[in-house]
C-alpha positions as CSV (number, residue, x, y, z in Angstrom):
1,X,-83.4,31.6,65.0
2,X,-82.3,28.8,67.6
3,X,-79.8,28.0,70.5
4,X,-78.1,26.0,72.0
5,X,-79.1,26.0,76.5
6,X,-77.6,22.9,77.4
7,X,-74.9,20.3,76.7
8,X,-72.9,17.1,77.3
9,X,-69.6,15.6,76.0
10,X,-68.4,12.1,76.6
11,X,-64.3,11.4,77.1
12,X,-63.4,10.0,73.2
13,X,-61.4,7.3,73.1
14,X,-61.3,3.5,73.3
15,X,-64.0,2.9,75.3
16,X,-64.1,-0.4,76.2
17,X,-66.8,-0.6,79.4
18,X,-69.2,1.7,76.7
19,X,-72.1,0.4,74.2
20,X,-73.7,2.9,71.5
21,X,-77.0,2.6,73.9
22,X,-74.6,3.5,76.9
23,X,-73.2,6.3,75.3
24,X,-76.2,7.9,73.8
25,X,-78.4,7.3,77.4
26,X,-75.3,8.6,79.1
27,X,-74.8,12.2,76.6
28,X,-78.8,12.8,76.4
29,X,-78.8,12.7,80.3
30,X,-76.6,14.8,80.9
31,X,-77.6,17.4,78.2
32,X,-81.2,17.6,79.5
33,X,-80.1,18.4,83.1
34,X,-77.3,20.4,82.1
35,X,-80.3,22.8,80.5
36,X,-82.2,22.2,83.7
37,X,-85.3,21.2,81.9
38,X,-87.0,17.7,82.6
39,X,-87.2,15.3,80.2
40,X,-90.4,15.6,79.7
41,X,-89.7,18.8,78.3
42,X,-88.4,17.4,75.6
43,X,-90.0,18.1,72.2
44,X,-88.2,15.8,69.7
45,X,-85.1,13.9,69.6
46,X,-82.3,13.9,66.7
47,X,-79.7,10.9,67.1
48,X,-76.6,11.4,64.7
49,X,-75.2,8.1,64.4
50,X,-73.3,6.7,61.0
51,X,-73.1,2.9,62.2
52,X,-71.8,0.1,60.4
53,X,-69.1,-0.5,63.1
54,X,-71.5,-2.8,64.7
55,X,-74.7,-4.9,64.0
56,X,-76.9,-3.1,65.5
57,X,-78.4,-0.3,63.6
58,X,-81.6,1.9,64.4
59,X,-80.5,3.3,67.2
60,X,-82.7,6.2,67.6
61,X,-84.8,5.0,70.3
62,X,-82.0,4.4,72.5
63,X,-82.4,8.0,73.7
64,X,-85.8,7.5,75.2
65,X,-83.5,4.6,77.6
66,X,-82.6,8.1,79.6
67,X,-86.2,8.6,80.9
68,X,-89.5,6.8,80.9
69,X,-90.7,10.6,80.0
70,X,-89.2,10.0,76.7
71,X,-91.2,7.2,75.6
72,X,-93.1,8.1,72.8
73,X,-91.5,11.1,72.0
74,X,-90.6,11.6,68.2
75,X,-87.2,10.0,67.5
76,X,-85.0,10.5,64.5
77,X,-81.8,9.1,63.2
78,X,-79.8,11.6,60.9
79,X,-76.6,10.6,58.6
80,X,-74.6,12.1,56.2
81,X,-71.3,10.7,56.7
82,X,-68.5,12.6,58.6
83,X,-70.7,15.8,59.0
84,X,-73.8,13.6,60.8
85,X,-73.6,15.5,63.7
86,X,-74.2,18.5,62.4
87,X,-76.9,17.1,60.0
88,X,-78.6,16.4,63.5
89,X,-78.3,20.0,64.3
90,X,-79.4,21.4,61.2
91,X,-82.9,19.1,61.5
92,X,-83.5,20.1,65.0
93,X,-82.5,23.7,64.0
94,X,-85.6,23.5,61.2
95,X,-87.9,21.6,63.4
96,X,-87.7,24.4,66.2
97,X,-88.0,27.2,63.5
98,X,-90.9,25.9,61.6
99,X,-92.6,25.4,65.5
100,X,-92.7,21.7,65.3
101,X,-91.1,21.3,68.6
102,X,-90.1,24.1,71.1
103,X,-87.1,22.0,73.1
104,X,-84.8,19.3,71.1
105,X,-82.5,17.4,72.1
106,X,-79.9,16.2,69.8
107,X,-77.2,13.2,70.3
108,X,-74.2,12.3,68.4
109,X,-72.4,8.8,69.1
110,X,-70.4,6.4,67.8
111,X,-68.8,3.1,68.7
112,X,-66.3,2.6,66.0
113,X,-63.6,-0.1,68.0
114,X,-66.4,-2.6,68.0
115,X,-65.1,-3.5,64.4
116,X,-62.3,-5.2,63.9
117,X,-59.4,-3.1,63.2
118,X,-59.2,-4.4,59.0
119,X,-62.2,-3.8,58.8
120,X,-63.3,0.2,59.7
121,X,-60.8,1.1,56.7
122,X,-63.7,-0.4,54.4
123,X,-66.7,0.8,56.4
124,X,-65.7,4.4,56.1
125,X,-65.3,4.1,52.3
126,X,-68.8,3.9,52.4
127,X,-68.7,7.8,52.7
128,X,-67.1,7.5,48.8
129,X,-68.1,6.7,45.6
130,X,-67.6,3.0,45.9
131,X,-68.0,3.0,42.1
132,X,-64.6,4.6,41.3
133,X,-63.4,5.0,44.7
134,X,-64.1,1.6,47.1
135,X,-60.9,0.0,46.2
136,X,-58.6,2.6,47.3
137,X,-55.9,1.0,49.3
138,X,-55.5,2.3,52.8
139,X,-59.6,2.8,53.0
140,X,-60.4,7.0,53.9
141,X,-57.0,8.0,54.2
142,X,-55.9,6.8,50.9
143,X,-58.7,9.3,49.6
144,X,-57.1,12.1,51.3
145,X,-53.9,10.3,50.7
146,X,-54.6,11.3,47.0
147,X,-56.2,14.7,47.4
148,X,-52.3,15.2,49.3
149,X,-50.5,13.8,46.8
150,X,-52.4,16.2,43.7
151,X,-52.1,19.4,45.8
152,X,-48.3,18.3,46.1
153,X,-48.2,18.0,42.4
154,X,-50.0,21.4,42.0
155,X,-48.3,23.5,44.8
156,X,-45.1,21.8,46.2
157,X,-44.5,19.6,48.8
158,X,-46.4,20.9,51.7
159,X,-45.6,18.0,54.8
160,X,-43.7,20.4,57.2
161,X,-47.0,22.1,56.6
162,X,-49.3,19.5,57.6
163,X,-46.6,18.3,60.1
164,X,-47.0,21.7,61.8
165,X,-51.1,21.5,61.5
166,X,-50.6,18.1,63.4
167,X,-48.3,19.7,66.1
168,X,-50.2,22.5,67.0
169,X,-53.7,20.5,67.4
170,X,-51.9,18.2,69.6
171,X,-50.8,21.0,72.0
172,X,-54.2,22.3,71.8
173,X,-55.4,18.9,72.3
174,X,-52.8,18.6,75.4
175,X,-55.9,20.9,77.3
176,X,-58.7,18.9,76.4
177,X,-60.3,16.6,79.2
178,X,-62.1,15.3,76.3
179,X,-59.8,14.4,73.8
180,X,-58.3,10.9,73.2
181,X,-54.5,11.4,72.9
182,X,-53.5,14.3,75.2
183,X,-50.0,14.0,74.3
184,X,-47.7,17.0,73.0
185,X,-45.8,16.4,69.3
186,X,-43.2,18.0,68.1
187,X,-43.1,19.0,64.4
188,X,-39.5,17.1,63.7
189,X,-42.1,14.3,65.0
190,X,-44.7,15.0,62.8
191,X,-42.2,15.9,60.0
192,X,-40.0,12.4,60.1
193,X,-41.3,9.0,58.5
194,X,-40.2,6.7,61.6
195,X,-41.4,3.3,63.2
196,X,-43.4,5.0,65.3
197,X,-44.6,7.6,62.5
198,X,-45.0,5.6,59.6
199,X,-46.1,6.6,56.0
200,X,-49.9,5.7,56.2
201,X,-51.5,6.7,52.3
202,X,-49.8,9.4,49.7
203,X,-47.9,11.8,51.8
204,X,-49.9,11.1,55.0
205,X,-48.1,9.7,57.8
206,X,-49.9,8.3,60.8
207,X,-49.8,11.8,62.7
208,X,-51.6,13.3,59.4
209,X,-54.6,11.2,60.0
210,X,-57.5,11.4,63.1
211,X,-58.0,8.7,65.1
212,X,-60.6,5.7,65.9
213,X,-63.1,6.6,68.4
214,X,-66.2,5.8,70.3
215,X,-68.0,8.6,72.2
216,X,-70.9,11.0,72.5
217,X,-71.9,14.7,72.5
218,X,-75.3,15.9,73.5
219,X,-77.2,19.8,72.9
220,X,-80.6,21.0,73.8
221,X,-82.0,23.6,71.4
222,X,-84.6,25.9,71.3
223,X,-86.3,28.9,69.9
224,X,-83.8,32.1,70.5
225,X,-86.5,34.2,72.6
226,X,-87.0,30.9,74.8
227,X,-83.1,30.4,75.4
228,X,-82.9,34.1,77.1
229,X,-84.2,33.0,79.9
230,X,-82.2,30.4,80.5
231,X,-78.5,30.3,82.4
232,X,-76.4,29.3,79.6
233,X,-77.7,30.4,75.6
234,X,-75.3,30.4,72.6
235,X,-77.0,31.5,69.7
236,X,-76.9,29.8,66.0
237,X,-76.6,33.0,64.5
238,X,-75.9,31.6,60.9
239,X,-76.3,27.9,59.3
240,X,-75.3,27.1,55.8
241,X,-75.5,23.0,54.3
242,X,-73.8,23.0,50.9
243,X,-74.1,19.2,49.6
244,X,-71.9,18.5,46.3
245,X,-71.3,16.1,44.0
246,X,-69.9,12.5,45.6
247,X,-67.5,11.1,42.7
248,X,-64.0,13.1,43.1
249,X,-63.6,12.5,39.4
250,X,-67.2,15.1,39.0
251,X,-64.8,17.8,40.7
252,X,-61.7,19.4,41.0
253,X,-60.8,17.9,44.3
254,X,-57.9,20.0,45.4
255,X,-60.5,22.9,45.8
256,X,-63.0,22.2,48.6
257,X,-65.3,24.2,46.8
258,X,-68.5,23.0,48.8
259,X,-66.7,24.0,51.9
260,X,-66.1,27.6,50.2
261,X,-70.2,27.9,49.5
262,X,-71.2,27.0,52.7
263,X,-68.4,29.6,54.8
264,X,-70.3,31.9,52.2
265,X,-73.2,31.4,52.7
266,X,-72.9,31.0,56.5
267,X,-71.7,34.6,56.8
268,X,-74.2,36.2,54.6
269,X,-76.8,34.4,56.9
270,X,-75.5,35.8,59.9
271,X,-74.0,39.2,59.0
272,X,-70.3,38.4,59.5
273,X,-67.1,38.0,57.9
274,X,-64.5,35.4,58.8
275,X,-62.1,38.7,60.1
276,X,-65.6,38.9,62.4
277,X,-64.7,35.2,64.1
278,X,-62.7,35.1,67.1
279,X,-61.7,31.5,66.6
280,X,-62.6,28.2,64.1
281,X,-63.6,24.6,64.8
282,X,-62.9,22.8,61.8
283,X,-62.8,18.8,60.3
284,X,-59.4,17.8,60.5
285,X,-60.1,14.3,59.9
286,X,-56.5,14.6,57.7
287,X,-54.1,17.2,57.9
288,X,-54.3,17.8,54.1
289,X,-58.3,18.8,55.2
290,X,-57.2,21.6,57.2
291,X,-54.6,22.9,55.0
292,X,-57.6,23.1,52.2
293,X,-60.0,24.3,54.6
294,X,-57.5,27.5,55.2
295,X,-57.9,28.4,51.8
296,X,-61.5,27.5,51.1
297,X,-62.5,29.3,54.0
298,X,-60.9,32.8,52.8
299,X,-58.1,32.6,55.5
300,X,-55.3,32.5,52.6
301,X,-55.7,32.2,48.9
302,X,-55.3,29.0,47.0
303,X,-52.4,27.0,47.1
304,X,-51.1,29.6,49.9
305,X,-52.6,27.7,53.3
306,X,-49.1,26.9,54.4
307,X,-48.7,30.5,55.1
308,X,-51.7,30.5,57.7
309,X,-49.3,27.9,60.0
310,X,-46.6,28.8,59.3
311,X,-46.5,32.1,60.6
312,X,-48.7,31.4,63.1
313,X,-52.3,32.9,62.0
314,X,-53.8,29.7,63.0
315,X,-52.3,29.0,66.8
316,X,-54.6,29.2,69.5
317,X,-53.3,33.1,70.2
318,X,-52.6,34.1,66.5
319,X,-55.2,36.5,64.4
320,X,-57.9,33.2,63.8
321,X,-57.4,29.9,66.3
322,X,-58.2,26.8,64.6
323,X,-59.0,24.0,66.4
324,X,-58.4,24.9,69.7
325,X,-60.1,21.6,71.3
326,X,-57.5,19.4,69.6
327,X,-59.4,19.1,66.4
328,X,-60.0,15.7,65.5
329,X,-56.8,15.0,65.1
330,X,-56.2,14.9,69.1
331,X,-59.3,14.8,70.2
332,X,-60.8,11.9,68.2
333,X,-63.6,11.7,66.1
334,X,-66.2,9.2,66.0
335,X,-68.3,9.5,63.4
336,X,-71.8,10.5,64.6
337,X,-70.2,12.4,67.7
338,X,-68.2,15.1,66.0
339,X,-70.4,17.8,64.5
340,X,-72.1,18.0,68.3
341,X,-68.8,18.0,69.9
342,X,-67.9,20.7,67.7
343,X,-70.5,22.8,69.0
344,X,-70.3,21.8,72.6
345,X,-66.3,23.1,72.0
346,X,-67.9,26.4,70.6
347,X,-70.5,26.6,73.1
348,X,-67.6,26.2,76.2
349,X,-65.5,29.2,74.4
350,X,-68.2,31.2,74.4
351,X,-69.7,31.2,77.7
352,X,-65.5,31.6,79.1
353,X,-65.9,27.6,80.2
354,X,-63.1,26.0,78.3
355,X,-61.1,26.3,81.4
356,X,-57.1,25.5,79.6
357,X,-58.5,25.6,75.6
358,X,-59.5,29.2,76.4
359,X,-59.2,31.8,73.5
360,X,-59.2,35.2,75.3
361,X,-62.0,37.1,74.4
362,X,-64.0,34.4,72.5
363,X,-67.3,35.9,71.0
364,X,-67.7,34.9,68.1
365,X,-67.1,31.1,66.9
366,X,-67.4,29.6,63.2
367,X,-67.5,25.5,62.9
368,X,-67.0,23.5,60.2
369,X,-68.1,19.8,60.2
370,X,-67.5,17.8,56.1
371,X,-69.1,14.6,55.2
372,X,-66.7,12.3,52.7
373,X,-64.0,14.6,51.0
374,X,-65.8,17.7,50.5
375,X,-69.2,16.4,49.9
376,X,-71.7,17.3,52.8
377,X,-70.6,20.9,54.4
378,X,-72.0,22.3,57.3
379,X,-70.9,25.8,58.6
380,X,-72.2,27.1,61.9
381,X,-71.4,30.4,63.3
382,X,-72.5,30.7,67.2
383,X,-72.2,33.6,69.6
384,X,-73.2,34.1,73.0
385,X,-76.6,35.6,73.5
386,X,-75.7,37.5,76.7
């Protein structure tokens, strides 16, 4: 199996003095000393990057800008929508394990506010089916504006559930010396249609739905056996990529049944159960996405993930913390960057580095990262090797 010995984690945000180049050379810099390895130690290089909020494209080489000892080292660019990031991981993870490469270094980045602001609602429907789904109005979040409005039909209206979901990941988020909006939001906030909290798509109002971002996250991976003799080693103890079908219409879209396979198959992998985890990273690019992920995760049967926040399961000290970075939903989440910030989040909790996002006796950490609605599904479940 692999590791994780090193990392790096941008602020997210509106970044205005930052390029893509700037904030890939600036995350893979600080990821390769952070593991205290040269770069010429460096084996490959995976760069997670969506793009399309720019003109320039092919931006793998840009890591090789951190060092001249990275020139000519094998550079890849990796997408699958929303879940790139981890799509980076999981490619490094099978280069190191079929002993292609011994140390890899993998960047996610995105510089999202370089589009124009009428314009990003369009490029993310290109993680749809633009066949049936490219002229949905309000771009991404009417697509989960929909999935809202059908689980409504099926199970009630569930806002004060999603207005609690976007409450408590902005307290969490309040912690976060990463996260974009560090700001603390009621649930009366989050609950009421206002000025300042306007309906966005469906259900979703605009504290339902993440936010615009440009930043970066960096790892170094190797080989398990390598990482134990290194200062800091979290170990990828169990991966699972479960890739579905992309038209909604092909499923029934209310149950994230990708996400269930992969939390499956995941824990199978790696010997666990999800009563085994001492606290989740999951997409909350919407609200709605969390509240489905309860259930499809096993934390509460279906149509019953109000329950989890509701009576707390999901707070950062009830029986499973969810999200206690922020989630996207406070801390950002540009594009490319988010599966490898989930993971540098995971890593901090498990070596007791998280300084105020803290869960007490972390060990054990399960991360989901979900490209389009429920199309690409990573699950990762780390621990700490020592």
């Amino acid at each position: 199996m692999t590791a994780i010995i090193g990392w790096a984690h941008s602020k997210f945000g509106k970044l205005e003095a930052e390029t893509l180049e700037s904030l890939i050379v600036g995350a893979a810099t600080e990821a390769i000393a952070d593991a205290g390895l040269a770069p010429a130690d460096i084996d490959a290089i995976y760069v997670g990057n969506f793009g399309g909020f720019e003109k320039q494209s092919f931006p793998a080489s840009f890591a090789l800008n951190a060092s001249p000892a990275l020139r000519f080292k094998p550079a890849t660019r990796v997408e699958n929508a929303c879940a790139t990031g981890s799509a980076a991981i999981h490619a490094a993870h099978t280069s190191i394990a079929a002993r292609a490469a011994r140390f890899v270094l993998v960047v996610g980045a995105e510089k999202m506010t370089t589009a124009p602001g009428d314009q990003i609602g369009d490029i993310l429907l290109n993680a749809s089916y633009r066949a049936e789904e490219g002229d949905t109005p309000g771009g991404f979040a009417g697509i989960f504006g929909r999935i809202a409005e059908l689980y409504f039909q099926r199970h009630g209206d569930q806002s004060e559930a999603l207005a609690r979901i976007a409450a408590k990941n902005h307290k969490n988020g309040v912690a976060n010396p990463y996260a974009q909006l560090r700001k603390e939001l009621s649930v009366e906030f989050c609950n009421t249609v206002s000025d300042k909290n306007p309906i966005v798509a469906g259900p979703l109002r605009r504290t339902d739905c993440s936010l615009v971002s440009d930043g970066a996250a960096a790892i170094v991976m190797c080989d398990t056996e390598t990482a134990l003799r290194f200062p800091k080693a979290v170990h990828l103890r169990g991966l699972a990529h479960v890739q579905d079908y992309l038209p909604m219409s092909a499923r029934d879209i209310v149950n994230f049944e990708g996400c269930e396979v992969a939390w499956k198959k995941a824990h199978e992998r790696a010997g666990t159960s999800l009563a085994d985890l001492s606290f989740v990273e999951t997409h909350d690019c919407f609200t709605i996405a969390e509240l489905l992920e309860y259930e499809a995760m096993g934390l509460a049967p279906r149509g019953q993930g109000a329950r989890a926040i509701a009576e707390g399961w999901t707070e950062k000290d009830g029986k499973l913390p969810v999200n206690p970075s922020g989630g996207l939903k406070s801390k950002g989440h540009p594009i490319g960057a988010t599966g490898v910030s989930m993971h540098v989040m995971a890593a901090l909790q498990l070596e007791g580095k998280a300084e105020g996002m803290q869960v007490k006796d972390a060990k054990l950490a399960g991360i989901f990262n979900m490209g389009g609605a429920a199309v690409a599904n990573y699950v990762s479940i780390l621990e700490r090797l020592r």
